[in-house]
C-alpha positions as CSV (number, residue, x, y, z in Angstrom):
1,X,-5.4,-10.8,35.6
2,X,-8.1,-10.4,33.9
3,X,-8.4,-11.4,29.5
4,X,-10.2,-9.7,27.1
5,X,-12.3,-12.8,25.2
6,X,-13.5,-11.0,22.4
7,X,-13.7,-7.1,21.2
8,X,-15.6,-5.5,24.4
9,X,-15.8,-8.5,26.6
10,X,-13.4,-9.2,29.7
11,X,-13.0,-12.4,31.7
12,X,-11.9,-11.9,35.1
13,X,-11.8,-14.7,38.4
14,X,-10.0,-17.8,38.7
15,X,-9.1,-21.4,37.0
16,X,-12.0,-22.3,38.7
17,X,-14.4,-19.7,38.6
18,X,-15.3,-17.2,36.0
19,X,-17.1,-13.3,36.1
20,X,-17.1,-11.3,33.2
21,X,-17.7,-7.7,32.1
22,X,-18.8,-5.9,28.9
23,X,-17.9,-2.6,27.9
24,X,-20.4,-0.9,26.1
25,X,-18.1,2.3,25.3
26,X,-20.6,5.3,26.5
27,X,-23.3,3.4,28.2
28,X,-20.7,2.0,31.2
29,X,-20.0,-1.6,32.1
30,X,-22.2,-4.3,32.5
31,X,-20.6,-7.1,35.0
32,X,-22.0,-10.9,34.5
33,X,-21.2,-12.8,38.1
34,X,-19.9,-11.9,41.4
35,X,-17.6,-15.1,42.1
36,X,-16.7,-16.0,45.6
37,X,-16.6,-13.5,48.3
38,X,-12.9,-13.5,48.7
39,X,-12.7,-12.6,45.1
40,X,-13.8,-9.1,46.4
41,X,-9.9,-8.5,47.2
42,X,-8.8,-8.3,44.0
43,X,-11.9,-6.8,42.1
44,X,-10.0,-3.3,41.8
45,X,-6.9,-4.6,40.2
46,X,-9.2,-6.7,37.9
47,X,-11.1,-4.2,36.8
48,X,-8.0,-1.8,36.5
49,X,-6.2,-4.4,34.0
50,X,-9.4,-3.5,31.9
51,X,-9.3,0.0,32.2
52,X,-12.3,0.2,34.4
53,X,-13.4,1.2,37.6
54,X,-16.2,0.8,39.9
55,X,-17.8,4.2,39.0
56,X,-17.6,2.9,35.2
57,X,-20.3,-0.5,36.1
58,X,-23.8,0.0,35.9
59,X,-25.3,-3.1,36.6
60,X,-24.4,-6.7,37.9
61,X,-26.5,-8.9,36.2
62,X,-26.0,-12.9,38.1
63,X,-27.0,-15.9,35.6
64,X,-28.2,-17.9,39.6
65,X,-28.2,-18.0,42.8
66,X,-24.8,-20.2,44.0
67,X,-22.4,-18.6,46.4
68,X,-19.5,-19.0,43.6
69,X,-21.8,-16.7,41.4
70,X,-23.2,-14.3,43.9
71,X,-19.7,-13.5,46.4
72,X,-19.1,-10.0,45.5
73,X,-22.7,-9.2,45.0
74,X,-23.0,-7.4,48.2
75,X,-19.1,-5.6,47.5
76,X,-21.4,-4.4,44.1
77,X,-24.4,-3.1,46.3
78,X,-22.1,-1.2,48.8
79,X,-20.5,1.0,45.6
80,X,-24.2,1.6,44.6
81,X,-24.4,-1.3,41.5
82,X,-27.8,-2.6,40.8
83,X,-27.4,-6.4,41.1
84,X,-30.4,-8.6,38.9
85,X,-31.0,-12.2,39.7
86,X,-33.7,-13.8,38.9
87,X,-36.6,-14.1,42.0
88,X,-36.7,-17.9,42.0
89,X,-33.4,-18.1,42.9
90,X,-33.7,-15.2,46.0
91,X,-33.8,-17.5,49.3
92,X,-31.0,-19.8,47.8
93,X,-28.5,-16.8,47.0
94,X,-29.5,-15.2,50.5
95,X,-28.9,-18.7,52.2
96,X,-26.2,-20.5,50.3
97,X,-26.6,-23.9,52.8
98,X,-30.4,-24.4,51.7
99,X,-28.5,-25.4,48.4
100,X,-30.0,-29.1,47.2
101,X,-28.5,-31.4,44.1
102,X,-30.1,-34.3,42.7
103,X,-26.9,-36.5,42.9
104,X,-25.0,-37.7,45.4
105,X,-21.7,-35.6,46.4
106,X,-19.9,-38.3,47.9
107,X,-19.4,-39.8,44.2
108,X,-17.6,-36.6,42.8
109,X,-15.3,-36.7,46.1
110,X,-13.3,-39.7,44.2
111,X,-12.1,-36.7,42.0
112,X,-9.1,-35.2,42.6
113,X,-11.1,-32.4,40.6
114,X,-13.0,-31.7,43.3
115,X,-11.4,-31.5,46.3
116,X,-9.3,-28.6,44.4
117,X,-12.6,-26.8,43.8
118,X,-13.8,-27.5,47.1
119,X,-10.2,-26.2,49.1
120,X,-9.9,-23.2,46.3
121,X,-13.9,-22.4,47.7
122,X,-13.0,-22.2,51.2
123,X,-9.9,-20.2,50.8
124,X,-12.3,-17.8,48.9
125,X,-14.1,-17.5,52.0
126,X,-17.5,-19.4,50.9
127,X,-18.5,-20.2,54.1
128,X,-18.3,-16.8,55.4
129,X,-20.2,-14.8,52.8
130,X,-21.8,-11.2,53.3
131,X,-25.5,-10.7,53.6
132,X,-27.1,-10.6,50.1
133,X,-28.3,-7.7,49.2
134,X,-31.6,-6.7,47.8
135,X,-31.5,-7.2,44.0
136,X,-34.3,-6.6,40.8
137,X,-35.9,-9.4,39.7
138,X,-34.9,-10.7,36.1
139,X,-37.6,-12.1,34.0
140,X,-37.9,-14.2,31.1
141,X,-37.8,-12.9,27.3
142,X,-36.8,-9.1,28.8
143,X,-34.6,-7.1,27.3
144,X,-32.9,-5.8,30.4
145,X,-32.8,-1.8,30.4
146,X,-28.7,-2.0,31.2
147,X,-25.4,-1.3,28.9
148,X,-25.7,-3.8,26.1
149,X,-29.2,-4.6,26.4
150,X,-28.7,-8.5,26.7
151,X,-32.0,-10.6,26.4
152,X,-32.6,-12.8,29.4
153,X,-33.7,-16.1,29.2
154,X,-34.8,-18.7,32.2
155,X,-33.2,-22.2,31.9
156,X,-33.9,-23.9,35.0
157,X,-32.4,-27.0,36.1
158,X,-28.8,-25.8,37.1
159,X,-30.9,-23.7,39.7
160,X,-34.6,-23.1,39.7
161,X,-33.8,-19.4,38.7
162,X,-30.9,-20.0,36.1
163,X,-30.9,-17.5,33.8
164,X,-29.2,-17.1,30.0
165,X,-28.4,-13.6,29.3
166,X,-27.3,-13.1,25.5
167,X,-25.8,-9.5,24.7
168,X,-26.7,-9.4,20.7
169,X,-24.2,-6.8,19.7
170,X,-21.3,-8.5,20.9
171,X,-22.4,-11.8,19.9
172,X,-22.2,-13.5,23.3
173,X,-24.3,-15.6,25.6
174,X,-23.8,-15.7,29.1
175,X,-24.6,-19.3,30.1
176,X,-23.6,-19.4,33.9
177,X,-23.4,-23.0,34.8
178,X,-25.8,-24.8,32.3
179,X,-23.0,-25.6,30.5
180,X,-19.7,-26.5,31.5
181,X,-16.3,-26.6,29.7
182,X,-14.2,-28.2,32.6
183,X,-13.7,-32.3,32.4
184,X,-15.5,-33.5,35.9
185,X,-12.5,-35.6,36.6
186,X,-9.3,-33.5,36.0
187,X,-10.4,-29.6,36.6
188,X,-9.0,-29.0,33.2
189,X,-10.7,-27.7,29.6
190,X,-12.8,-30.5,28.4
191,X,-12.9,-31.0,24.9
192,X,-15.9,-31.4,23.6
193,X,-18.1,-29.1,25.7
194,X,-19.5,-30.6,28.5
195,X,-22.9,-30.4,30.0
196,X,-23.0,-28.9,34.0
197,X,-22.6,-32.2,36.1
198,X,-23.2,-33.0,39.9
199,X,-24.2,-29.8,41.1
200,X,-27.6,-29.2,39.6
201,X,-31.0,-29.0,41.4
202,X,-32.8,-31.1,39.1
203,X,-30.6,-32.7,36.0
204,X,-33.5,-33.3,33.4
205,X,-35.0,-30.2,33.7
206,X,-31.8,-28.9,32.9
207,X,-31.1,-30.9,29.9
208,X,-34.8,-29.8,29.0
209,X,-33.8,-26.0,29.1
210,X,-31.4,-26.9,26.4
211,X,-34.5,-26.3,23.8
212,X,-34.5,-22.4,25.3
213,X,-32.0,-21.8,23.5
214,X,-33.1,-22.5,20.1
215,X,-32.8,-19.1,18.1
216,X,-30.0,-17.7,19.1
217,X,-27.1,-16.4,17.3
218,X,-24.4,-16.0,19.5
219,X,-21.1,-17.2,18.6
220,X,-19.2,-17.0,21.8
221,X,-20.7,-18.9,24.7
222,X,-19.1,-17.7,28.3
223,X,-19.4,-19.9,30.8
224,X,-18.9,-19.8,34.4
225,X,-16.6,-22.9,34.9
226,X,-13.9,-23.1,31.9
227,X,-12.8,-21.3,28.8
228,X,-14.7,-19.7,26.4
229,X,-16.6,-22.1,23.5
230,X,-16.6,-20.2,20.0
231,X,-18.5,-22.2,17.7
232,X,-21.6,-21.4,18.7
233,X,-25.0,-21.6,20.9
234,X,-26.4,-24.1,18.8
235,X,-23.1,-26.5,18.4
236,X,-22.7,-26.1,22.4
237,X,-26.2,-27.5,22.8
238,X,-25.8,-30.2,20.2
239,X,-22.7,-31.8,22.1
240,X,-24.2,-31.0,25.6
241,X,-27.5,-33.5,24.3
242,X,-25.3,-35.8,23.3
243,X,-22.7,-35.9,26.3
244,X,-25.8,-35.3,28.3
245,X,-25.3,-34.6,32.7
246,X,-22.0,-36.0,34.1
């Protein structure tokens, strides 16, 4: 069942894997992540524990291109949704298997952790997603023309087309998977926020987008593994330097 995080701002998905939507009253719905394409079962009820339907979303707007983030995107396209994603990361959201990290997976496999994640993935169906659909290209510094206006930012690292989006009026920043609030080990809330581990294309470029998000304001920081951090953009990416890739 889905939560409401903060005044206008829903978190739906799993333990393991978050999508969120913002309401923007008038304007409709703006949905951040598709999760795994078994998710698609239970999108109505989700979205009906918010008060919403499909007819109320105007846009899905994915922070990459990793099947966990892009499952429903094609469940969006088919009830006429305009799905965003940056262009950088189009042949890996089309072709989840081209996906390359720049560590090892057999060294996470010693985590219980992980083979939760990895059985809760294929339950979810993520070797058998639908086609991607065509999407509009995000770029960097826009101000997207969709409910709540959020200001996209490219952080690449996680991906080569990772993407911030920050929605100013609800004081929230999307972050998808450049930062993590899961301990690797256990599967459960890390305290203090973690940096994304393991699963990223190229780890110091990612530590290096950290400076992209100097300036901003947000409070609330959404992530797409974990619960929500509140204290900040700026804090997040103070103890993500200092805890650095794991």
């Amino acid at each position: 069942m889905a939560t409401q995080v903060l005044p206008g701002v829903w978190s739906a998905g799993t333990r393991y894997v978050n999508w969120y939507a913002v309401d923007c009253g008038a304007d409709g719905v703006t949905v951040v992540d598709a999760g795994l394409p078994g998710y698609r079962r239970d999108l109505d009820r989700e979205l009906a524990s918010m008060g919403f339907a499909r007819a109320d979303v105007r846009a899905v707007v994915l922070t990459h291109g990793h099947i966990d983030h892009v499952g429903m995107a094609a469940a969006w396209a088919a009830s006429g949704v305009n799905v965003f994603l940056h262009p950088a990361d189009a042949a890996l959201a089309a072709a989840p298997k081209t996906n390359k990290t720049d560590r090892p997976a057999l060294a996470y496999l010693r985590w219980p952790a992980t083979w939760a994640f990895v059985g809760h993935c294929l339950r979810e169906g993520v070797l058998r997603p639908e086609p991607m659909p065509p999407t509009t290209a995000l770029a960097d510094g826009e101000i997207l023309p969709v409910p709540g206006a959020p200001t996209v930012t490219h952080v690449p690292g996680h991906t080569d087309g990772s993407c911030v989006l920050e929605f100013p009026a609800h004081g929230a920043a999307f972050v998808g998977d450049l930062l993590c609030t899961l301990d690797p080990k256990t599967g459960r809330p890390a305290d203090p926020q973690l940096q994304t581990r393991g699963s990223n294309r190229d780890s110091d470029t990612a530590m290096a987008s950290l400076e992209r998000l100097a300036g901003m304001t947000a409070r609330t920081v959404l992530p797409g593994h974990g619960r929500v951090w509140r204290d900040g953009v700026e804090a997040a990416v103070a103890t993500a330097r200092r805890i650095g890739c794991r």
